[in-house]
Biopython code that builds the backbone (N, CA, C, O; Angstrom):
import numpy as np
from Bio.PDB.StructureBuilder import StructureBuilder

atoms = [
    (1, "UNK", "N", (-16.539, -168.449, 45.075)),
    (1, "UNK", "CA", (-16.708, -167.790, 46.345)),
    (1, "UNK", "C", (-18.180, -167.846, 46.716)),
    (1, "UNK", "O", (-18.941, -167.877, 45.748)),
    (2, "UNK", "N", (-18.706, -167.865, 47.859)),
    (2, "UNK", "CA", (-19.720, -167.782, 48.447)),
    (2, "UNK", "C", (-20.116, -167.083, 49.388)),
    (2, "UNK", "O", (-19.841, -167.063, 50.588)),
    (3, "UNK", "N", (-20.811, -166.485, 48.729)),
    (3, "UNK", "CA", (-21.288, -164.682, 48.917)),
    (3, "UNK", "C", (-23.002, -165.143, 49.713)),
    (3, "UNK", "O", (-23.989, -164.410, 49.774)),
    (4, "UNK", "N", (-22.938, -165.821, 49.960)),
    (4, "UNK", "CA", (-24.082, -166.516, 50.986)),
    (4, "UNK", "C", (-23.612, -167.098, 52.275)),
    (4, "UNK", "O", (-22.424, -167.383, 52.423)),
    (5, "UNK", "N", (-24.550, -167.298, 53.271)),
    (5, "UNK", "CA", (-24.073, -167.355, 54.802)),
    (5, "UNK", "C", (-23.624, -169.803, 54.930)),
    (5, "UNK", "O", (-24.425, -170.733, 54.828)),
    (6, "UNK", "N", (-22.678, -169.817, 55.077)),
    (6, "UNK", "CA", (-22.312, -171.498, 55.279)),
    (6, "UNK", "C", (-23.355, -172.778, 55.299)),
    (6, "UNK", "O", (-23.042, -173.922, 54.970)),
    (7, "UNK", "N", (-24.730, -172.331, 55.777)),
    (7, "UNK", "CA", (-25.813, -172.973, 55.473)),
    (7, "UNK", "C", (-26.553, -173.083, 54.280)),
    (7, "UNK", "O", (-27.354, -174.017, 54.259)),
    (8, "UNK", "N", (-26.484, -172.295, 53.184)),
    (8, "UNK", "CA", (-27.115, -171.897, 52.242)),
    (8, "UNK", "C", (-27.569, -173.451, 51.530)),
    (8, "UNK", "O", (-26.820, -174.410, 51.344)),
    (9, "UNK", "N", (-29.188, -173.334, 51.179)),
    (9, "UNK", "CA", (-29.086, -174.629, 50.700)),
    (9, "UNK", "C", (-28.631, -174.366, 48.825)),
    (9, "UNK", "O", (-28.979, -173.371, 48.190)),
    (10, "UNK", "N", (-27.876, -175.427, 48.305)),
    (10, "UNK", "CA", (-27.548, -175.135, 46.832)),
    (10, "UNK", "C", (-26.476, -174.701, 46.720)),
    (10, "UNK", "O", (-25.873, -175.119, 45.732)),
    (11, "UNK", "N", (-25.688, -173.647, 47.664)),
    (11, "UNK", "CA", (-24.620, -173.619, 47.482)),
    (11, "UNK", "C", (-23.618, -174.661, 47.150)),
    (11, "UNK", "O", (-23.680, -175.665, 47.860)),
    (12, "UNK", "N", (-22.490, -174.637, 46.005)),
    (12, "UNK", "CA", (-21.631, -175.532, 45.632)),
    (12, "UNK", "C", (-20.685, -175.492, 47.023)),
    (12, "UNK", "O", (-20.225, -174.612, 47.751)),
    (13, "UNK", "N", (-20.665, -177.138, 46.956)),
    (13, "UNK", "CA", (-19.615, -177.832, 47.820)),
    (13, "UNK", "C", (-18.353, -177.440, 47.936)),
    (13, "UNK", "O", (-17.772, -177.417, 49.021)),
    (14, "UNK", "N", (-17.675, -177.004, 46.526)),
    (14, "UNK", "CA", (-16.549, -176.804, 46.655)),
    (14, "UNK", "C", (-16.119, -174.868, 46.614)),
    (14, "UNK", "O", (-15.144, -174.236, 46.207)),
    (15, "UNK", "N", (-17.438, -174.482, 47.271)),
    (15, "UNK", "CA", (-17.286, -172.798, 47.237)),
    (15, "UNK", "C", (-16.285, -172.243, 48.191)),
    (15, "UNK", "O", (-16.212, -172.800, 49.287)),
    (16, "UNK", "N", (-15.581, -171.334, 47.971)),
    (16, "UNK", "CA", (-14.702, -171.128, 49.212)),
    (16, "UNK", "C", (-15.392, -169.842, 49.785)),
    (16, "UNK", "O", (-15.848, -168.965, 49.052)),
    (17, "UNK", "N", (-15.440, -169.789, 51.479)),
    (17, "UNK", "CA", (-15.242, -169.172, 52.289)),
    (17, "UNK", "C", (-15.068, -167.891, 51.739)),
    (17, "UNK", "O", (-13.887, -167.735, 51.426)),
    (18, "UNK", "N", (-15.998, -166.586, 51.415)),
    (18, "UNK", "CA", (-15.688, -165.310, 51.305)),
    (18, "UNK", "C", (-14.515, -164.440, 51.892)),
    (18, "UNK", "O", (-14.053, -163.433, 51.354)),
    (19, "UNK", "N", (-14.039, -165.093, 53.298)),
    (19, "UNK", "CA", (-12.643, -163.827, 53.855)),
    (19, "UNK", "C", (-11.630, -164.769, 53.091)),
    (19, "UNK", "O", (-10.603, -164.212, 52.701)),
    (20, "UNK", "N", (-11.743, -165.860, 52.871)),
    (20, "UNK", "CA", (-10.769, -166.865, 52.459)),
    (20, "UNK", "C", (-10.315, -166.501, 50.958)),
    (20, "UNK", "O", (-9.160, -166.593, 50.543)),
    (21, "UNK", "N", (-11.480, -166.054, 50.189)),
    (21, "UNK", "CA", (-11.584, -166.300, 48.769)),
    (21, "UNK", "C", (-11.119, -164.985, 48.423)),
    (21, "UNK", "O", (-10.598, -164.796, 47.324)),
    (22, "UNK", "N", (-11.268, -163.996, 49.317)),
    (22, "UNK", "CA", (-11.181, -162.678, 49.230)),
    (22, "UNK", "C", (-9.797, -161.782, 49.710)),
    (22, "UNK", "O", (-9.743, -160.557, 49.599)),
    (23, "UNK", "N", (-8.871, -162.491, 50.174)),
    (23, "UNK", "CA", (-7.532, -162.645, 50.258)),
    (23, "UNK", "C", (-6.992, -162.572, 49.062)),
    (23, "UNK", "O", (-6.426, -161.617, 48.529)),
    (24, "UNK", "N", (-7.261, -163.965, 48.544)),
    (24, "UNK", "CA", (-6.767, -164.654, 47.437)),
    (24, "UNK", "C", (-6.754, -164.112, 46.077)),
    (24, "UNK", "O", (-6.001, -164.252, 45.113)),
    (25, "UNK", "N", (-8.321, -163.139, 46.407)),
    (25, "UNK", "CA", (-8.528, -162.587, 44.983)),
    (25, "UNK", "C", (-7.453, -160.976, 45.057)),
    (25, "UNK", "O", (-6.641, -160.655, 44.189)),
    (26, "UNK", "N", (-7.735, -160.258, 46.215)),
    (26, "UNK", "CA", (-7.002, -159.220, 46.570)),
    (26, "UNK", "C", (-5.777, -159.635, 46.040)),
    (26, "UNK", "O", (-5.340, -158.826, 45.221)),
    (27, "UNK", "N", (-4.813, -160.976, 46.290)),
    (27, "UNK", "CA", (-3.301, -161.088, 46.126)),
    (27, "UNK", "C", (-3.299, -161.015, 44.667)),
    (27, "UNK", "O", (-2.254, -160.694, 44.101)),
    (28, "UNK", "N", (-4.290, -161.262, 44.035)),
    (28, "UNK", "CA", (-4.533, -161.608, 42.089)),
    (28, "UNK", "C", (-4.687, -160.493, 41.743)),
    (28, "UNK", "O", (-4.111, -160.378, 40.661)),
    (29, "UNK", "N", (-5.268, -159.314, 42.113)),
    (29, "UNK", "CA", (-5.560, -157.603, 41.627)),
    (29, "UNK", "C", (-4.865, -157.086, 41.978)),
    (29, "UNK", "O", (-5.097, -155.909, 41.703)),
    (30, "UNK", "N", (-3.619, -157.233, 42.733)),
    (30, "UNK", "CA", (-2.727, -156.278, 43.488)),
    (30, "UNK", "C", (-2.158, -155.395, 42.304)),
    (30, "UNK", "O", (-2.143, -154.168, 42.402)),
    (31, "UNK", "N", (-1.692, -156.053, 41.184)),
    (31, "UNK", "CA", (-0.883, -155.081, 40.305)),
    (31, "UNK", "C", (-1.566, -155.314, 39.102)),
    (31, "UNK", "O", (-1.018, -155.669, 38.058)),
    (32, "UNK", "N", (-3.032, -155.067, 39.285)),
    (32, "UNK", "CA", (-3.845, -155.328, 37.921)),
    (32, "UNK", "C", (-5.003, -154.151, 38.216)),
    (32, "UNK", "O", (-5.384, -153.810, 39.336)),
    (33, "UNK", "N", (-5.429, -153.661, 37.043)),
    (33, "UNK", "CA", (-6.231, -152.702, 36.614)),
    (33, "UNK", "C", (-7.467, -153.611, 36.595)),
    (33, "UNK", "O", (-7.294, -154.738, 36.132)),
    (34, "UNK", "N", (-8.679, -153.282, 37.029)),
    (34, "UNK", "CA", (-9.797, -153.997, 36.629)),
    (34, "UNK", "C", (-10.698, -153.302, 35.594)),
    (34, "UNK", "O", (-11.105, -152.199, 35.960)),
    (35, "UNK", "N", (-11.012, -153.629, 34.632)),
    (35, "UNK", "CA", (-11.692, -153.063, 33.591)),
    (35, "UNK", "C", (-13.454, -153.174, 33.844)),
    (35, "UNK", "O", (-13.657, -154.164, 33.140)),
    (36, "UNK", "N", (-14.340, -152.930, 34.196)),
    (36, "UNK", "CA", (-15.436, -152.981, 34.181)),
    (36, "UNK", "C", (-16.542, -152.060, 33.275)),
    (36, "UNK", "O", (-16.230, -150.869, 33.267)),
    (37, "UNK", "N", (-17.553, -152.326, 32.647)),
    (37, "UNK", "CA", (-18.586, -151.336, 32.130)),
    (37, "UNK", "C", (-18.887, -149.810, 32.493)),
    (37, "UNK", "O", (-18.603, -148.749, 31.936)),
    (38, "UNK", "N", (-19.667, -150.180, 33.803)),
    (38, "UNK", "CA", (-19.792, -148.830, 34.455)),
    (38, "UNK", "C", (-19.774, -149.210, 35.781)),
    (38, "UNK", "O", (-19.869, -150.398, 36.087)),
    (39, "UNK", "N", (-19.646, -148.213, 36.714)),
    (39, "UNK", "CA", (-19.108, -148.390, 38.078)),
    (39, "UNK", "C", (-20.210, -149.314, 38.843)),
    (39, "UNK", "O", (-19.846, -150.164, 39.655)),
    (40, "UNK", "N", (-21.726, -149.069, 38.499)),
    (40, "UNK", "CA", (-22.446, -149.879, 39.555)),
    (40, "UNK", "C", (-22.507, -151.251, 38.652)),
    (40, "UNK", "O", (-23.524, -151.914, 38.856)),
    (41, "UNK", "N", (-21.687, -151.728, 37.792)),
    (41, "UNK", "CA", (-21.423, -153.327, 37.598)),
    (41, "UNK", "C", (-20.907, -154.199, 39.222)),
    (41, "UNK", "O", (-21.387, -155.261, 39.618)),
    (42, "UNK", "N", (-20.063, -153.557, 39.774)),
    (42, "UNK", "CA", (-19.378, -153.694, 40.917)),
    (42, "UNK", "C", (-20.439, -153.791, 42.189)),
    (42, "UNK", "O", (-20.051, -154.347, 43.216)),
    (43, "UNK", "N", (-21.752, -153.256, 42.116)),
    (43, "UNK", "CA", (-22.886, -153.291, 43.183)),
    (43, "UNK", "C", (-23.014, -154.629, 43.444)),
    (43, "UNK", "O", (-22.442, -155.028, 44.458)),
    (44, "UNK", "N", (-23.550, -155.330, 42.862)),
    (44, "UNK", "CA", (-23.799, -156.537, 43.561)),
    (44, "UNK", "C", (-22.711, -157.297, 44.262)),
    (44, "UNK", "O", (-23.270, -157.594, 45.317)),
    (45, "UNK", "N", (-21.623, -157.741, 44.313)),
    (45, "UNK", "CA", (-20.302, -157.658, 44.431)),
    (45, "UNK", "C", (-20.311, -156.921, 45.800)),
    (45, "UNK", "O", (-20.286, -157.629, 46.806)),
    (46, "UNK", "N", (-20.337, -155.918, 45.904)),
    (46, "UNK", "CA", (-20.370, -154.832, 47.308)),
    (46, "UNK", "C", (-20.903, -154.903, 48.356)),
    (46, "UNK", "O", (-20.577, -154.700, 49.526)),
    (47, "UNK", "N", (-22.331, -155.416, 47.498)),
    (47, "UNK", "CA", (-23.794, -155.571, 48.450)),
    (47, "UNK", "C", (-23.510, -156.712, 49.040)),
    (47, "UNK", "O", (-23.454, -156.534, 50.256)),
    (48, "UNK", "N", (-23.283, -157.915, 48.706)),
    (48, "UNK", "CA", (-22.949, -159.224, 49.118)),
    (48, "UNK", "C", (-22.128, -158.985, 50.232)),
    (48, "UNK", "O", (-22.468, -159.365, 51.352)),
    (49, "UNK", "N", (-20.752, -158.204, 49.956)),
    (49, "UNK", "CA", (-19.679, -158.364, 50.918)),
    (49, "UNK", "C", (-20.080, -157.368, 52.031)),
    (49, "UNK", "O", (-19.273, -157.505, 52.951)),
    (50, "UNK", "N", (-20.927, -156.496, 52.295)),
    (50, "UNK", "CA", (-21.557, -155.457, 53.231)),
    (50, "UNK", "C", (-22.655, -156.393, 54.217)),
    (50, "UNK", "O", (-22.784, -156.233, 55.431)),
    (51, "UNK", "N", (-23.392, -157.389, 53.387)),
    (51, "UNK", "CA", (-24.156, -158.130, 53.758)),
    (51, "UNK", "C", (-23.537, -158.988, 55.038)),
    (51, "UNK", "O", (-24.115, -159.131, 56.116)),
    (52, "UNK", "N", (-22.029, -159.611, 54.632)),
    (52, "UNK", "CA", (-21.433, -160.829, 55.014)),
    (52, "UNK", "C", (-20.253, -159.972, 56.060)),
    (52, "UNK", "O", (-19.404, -160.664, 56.621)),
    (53, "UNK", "N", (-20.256, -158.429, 56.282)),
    (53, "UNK", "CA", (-19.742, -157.527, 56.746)),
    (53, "UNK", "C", (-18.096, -157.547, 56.859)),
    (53, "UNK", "O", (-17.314, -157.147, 57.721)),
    (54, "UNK", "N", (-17.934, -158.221, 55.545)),
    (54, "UNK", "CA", (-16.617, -157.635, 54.949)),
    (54, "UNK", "C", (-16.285, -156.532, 54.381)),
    (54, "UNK", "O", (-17.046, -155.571, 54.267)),
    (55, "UNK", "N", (-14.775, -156.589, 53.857)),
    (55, "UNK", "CA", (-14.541, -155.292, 53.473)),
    (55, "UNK", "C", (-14.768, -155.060, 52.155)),
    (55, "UNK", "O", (-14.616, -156.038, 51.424)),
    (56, "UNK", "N", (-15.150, -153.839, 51.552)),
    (56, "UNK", "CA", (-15.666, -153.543, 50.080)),
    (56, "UNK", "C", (-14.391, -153.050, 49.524)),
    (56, "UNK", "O", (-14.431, -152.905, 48.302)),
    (57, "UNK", "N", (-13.303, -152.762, 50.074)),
    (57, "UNK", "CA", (-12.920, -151.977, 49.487)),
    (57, "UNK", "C", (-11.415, -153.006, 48.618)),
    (57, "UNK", "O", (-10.230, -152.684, 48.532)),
    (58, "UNK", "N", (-12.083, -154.184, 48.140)),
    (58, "UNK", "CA", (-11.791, -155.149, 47.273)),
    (58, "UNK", "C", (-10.211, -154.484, 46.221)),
    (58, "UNK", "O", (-8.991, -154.571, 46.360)),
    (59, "UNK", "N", (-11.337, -153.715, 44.998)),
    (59, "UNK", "CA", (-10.300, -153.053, 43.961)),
    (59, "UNK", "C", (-10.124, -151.581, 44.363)),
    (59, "UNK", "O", (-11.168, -150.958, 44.555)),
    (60, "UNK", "N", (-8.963, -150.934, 44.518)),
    (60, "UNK", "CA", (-9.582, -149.020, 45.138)),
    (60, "UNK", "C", (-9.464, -148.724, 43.935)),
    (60, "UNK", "O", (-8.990, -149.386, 43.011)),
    (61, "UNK", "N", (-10.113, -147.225, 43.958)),
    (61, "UNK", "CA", (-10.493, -146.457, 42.678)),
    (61, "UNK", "C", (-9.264, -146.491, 42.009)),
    (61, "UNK", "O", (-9.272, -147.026, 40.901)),
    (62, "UNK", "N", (-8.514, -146.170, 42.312)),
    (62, "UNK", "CA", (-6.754, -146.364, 41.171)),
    (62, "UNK", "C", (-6.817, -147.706, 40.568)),
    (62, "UNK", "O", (-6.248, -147.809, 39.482)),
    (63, "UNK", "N", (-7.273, -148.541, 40.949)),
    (63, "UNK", "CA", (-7.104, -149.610, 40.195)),
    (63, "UNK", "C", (-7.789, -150.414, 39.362)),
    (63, "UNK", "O", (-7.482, -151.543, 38.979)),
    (64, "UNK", "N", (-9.465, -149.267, 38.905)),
    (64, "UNK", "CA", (-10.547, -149.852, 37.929)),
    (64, "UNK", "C", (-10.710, -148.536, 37.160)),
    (64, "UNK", "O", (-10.545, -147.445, 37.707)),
    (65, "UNK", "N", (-11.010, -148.668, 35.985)),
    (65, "UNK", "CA", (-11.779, -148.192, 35.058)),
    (65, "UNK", "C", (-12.881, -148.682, 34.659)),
    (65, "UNK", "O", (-13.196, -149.825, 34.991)),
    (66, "UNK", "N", (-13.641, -147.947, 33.908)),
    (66, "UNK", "CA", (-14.871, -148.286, 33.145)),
    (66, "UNK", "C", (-14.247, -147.988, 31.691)),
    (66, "UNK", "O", (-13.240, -147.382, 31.325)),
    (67, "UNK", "N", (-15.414, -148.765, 30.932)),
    (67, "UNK", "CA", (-15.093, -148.716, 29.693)),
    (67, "UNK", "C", (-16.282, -148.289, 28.893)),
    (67, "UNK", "O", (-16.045, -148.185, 27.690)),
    (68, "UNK", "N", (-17.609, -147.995, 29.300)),
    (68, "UNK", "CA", (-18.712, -147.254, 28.691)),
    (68, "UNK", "C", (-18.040, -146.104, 28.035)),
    (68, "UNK", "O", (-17.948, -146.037, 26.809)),
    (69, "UNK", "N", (-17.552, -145.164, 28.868)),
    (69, "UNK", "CA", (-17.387, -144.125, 27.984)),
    (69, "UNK", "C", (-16.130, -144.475, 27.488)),
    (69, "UNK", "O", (-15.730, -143.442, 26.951)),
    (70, "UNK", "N", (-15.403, -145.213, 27.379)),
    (70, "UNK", "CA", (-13.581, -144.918, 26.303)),
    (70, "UNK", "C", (-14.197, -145.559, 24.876)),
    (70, "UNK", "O", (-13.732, -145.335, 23.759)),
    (71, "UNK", "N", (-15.377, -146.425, 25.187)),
    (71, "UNK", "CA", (-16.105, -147.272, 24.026)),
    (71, "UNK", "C", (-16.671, -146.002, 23.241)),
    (71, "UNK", "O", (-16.529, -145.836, 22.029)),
    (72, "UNK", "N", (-17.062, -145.487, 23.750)),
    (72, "UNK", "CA", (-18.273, -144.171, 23.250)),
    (72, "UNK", "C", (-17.698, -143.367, 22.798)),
    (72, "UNK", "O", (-18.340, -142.408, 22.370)),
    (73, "UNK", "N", (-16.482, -143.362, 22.696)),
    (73, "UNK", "CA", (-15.203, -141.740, 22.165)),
    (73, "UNK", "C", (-14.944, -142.416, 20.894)),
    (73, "UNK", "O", (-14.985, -142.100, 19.705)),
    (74, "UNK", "N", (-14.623, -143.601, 21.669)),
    (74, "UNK", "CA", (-13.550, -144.821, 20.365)),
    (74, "UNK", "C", (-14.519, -145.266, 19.091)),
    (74, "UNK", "O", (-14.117, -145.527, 17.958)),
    (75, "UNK", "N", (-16.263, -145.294, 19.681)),
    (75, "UNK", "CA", (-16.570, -145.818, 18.024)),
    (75, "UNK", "C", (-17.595, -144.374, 17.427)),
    (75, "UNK", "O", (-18.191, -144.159, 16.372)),
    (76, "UNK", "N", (-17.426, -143.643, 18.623)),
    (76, "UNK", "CA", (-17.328, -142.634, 17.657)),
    (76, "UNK", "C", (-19.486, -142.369, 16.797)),
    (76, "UNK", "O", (-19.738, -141.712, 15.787)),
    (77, "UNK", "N", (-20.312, -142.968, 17.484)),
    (77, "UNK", "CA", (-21.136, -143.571, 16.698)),
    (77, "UNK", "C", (-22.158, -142.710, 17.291)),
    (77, "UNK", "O", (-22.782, -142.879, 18.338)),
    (78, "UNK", "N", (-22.236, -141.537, 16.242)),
    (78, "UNK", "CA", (-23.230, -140.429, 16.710)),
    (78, "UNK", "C", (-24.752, -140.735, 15.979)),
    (78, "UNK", "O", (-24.998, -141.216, 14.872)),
    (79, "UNK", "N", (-25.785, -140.195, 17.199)),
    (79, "UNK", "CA", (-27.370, -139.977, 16.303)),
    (79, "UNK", "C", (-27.422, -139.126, 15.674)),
    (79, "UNK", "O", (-26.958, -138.031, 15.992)),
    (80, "UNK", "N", (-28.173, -139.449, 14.274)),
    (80, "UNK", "CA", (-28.045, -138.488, 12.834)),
    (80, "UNK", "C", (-29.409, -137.560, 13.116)),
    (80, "UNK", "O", (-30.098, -137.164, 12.175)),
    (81, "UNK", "N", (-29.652, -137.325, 14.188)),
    (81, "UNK", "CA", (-30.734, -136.327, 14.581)),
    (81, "UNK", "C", (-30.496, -135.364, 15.687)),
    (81, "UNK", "O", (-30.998, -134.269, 15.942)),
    (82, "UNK", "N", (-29.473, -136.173, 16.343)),
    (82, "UNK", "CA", (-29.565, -134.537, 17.653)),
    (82, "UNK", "C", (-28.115, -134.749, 17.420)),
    (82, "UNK", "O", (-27.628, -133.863, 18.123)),
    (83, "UNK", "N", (-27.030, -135.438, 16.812)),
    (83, "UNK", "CA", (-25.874, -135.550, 16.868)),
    (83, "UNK", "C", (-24.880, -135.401, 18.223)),
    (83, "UNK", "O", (-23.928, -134.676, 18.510)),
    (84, "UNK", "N", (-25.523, -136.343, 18.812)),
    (84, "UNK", "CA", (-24.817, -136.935, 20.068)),
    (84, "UNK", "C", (-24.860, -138.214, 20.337)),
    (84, "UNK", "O", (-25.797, -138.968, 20.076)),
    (85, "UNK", "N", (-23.665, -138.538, 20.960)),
    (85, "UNK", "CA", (-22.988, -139.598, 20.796)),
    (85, "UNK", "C", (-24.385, -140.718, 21.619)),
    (85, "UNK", "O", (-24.983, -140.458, 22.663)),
    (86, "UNK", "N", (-24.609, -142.185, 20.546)),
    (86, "UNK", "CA", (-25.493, -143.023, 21.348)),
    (86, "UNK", "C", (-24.519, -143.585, 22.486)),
    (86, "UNK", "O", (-23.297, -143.455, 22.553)),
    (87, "UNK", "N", (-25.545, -144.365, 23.525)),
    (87, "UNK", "CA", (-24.827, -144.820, 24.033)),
    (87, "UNK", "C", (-24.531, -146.613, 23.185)),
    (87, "UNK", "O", (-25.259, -147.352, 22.523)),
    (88, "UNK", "N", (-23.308, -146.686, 23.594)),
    (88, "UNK", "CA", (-22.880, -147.996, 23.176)),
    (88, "UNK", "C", (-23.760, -149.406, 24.015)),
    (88, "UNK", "O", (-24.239, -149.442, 25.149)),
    (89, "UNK", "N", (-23.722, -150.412, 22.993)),
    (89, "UNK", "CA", (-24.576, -151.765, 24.258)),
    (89, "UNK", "C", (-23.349, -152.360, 24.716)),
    (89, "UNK", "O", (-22.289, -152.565, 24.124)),
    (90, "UNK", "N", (-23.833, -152.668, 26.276)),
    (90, "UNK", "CA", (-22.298, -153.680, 26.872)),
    (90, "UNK", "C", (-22.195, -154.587, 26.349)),
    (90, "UNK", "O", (-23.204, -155.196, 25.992)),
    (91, "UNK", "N", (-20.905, -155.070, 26.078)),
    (91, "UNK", "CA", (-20.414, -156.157, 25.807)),
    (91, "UNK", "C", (-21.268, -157.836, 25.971)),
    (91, "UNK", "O", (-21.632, -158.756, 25.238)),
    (92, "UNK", "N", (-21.270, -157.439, 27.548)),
    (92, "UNK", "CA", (-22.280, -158.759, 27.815)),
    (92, "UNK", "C", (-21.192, -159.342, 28.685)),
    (92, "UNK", "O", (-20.155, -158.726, 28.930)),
    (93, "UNK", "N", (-21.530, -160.855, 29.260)),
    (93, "UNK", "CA", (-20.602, -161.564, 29.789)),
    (93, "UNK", "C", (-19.423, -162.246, 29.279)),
    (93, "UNK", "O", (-19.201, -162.437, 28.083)),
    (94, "UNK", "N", (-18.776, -162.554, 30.116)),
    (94, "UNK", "CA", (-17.288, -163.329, 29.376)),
    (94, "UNK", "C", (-17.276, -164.395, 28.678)),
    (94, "UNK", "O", (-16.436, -164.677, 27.824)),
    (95, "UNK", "N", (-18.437, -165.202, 29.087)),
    (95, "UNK", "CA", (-18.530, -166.263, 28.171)),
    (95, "UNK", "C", (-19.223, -166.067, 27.543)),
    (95, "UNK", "O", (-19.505, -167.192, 27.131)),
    (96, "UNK", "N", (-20.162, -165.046, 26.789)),
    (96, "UNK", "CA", (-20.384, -164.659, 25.318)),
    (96, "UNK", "C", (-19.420, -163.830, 24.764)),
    (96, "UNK", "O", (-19.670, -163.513, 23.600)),
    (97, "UNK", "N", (-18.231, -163.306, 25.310)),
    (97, "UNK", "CA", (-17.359, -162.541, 24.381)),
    (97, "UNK", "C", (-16.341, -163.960, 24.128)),
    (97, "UNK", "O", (-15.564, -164.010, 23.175)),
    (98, "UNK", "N", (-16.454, -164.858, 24.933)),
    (98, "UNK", "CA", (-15.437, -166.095, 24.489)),
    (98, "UNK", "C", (-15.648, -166.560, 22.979)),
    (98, "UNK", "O", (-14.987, -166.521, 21.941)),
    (99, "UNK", "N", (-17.485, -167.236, 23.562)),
    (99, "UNK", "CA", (-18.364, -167.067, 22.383)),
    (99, "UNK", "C", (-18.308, -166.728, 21.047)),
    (99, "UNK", "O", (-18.400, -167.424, 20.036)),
    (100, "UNK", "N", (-18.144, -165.536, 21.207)),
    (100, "UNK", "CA", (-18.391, -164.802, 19.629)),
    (100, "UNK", "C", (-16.667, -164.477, 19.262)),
    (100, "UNK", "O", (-16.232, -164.003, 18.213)),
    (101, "UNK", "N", (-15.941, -164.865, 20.385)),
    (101, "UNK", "CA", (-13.877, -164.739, 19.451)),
    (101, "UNK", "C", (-14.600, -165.925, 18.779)),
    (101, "UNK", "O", (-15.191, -165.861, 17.701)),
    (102, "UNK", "N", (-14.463, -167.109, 19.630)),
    (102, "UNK", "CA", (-14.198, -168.571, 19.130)),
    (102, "UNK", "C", (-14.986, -168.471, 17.353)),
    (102, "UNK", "O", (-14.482, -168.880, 16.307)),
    (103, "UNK", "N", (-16.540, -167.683, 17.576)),
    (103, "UNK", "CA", (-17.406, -168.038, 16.158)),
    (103, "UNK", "C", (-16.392, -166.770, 15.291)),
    (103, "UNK", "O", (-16.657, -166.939, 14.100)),
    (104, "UNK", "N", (-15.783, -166.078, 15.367)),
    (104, "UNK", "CA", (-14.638, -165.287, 14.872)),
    (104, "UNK", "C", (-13.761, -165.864, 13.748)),
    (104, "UNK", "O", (-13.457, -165.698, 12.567)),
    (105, "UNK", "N", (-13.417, -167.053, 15.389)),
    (105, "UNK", "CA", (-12.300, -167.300, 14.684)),
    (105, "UNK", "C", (-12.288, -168.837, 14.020)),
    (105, "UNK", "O", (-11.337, -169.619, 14.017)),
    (106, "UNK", "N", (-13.614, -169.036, 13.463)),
    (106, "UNK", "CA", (-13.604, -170.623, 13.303)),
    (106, "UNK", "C", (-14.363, -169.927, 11.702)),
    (106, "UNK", "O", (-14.820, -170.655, 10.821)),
    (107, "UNK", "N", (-14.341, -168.450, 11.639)),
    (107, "UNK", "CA", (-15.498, -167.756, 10.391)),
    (107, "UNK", "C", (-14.644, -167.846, 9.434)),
    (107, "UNK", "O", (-13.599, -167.209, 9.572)),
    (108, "UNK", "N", (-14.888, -168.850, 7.908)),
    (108, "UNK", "CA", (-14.842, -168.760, 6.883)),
    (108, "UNK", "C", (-14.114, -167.656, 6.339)),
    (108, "UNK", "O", (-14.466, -166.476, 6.323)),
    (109, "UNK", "N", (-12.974, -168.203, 5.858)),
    (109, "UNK", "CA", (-12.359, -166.777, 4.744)),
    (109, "UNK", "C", (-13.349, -165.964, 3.585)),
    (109, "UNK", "O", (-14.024, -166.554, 2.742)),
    (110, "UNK", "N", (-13.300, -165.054, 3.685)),
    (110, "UNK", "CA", (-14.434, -164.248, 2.547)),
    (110, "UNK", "C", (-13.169, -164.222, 0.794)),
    (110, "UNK", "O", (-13.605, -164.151, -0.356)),
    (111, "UNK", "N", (-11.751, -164.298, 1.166)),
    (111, "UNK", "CA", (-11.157, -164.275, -0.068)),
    (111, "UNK", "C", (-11.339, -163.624, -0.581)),
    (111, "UNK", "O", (-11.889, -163.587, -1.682)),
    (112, "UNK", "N", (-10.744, -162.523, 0.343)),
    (112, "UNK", "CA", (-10.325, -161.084, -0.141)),
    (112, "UNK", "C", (-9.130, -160.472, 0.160)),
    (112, "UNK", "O", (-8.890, -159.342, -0.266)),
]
sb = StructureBuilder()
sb.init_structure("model")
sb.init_model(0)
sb.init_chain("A")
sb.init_seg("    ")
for serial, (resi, resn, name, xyz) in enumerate(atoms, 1):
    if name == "N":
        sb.init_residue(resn, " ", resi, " ")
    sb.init_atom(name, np.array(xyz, "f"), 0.0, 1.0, " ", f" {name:<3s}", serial, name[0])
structure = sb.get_structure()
């Protein structure tokens, strides 16, 4: 998608049209939960489509979570000085969580 105005120099050739692309993605989230970090992951994303004076209202609140805090309950991983919970580091992008399955799953049996 291209979240820049049709002139843009660098933009890829084969980018689609933001109201175009943004249909398409809407018909793909309709009955899907979006999982994100924390809510202003979604800012830039927003800002773009406010810019290009589309509509933001892409995923509605029923249909995203964050996962900062369900991470932060789940590992549980308190400071041994004020005993409150750290915060957890994000994940990172998708193609370093691809990344590190694939080095996972290519890791040497320990034979145990």
């Amino acid at each position: 998608m291209r979240l820049t105005g049709p002139r843009t120099p660098g933009a890829p050739a084969h980018a689609l049209d933001p109201a175009e692309a943004l249909a398409e993605l809407a018909a793909l989230l309709a009955d899907r939960t979006v999982l994100h970090w924390t809510p202003a992951d979604l800012g830039p994303l927003h800002d773009a489509l406010h810019r290009l004076k589309l509509p933001i209202a892409l995923l509605p609140a029923d249909r995203t979570n964050t996962a900062r805090h369900a991470v932060r309950s789940w590992r549980a991983d308190l400071d041994p000085t004020t005993g409150e919970h750290r915060h957890p580091t994000p994940p990172g992008t998708a193609d370093r969580l691809l990344l590190l399955r694939r080095m996972a799953a290519d890791a040497p049996s320990t034979g145990q």
